[in-house]
N, C-alpha and C positions, 0 to 999 in steps of 0.2 A: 554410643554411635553418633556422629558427626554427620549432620545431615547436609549435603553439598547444596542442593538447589530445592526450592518448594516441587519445582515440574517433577526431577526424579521422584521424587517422595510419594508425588501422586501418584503417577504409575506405580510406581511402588504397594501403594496402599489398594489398587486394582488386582492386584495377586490376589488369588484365592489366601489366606494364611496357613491353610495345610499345603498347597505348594512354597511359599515364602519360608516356611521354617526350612524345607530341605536346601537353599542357599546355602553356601559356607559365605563367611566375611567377604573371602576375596572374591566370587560370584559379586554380594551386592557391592565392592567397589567398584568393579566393574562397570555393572550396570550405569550405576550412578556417572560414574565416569563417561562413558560414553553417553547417555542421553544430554550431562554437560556440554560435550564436546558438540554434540550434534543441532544444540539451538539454533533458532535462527535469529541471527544476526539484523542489528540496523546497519543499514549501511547511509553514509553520507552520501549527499548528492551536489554536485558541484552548483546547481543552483535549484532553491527549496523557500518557493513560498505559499507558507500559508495566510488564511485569514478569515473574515466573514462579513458579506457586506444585507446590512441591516436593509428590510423592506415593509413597509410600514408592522404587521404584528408578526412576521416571519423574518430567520435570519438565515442567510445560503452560508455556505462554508465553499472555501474552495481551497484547491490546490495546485499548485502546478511545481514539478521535478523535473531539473533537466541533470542528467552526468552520460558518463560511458557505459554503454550496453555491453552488461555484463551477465546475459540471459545464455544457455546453455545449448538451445536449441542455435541449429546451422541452418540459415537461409536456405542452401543448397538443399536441404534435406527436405525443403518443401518444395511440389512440384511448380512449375513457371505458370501451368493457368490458377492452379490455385493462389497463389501470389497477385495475379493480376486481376482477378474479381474483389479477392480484398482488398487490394490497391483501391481501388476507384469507390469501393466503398466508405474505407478511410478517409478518401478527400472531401467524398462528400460530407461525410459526418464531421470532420475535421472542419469544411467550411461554414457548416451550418453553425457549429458551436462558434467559432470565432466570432459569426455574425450577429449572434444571439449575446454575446460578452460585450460586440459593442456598439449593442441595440441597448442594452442593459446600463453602461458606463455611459453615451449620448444623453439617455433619459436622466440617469442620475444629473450629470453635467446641467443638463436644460433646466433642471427642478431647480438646482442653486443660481445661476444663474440666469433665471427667468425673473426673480423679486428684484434683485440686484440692478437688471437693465430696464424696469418695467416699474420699479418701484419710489 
């Protein structure tokens, strides 16, 4: 038996063994098969950066993704107020972190070149 993927295997090994014996073969290719087919995928991002910016005995990790919104749910399907409380919510959270990134990259900036101009 030809094992396809670890994941199926696992499930696999989640069957009771007294339901797993009444399987015929072509049952577990099946299975296999389809939990192959059904992974989830990486998907590329047209723009993808990571990294981690050191602070003195801590280190942040950050991320930022941009590409095409390929999310399933339809705008339309959510209602206009609901949409418009999270809006405003978004902006504000949205501007808050932006301000705090570059409250964060100022300081860094000033810490190198503070000895530089001062030194």
């Amino acid at each position: 038996m030809r094992k396809e993927n670890p994941f199926a295997e696992k499930i696999l090994t989640q069957i009771e063994p007294d339901i797993l014996k009444t399987f015929s073969q072509e049952q577990l290719t099946a299975i296999r098969t389809s939990v192959y087919q059904n992974l989830p995928t990486k998907k590329k991002h047209s723009l993808d950066v990571h990294g981690t910016i050191p602070l003195f005995i801590r280190r942040i990790y950050f991320a930022f993704s941009s590409g095409k919104d390929e999310r399933t749910k339809n705008e339309k399907d959510i209602p206009f107020e609901l949409r418009a409380k999270t809006a405003v919510k978004d902006v504000l959270i949205l501007s808050a972190t932006m301000l705090f990134v570059l409250a964060v990259f100022g300081a860094l900036l000033m810490g190198y070149l503070a000895p530089m101009l001062y030194g």
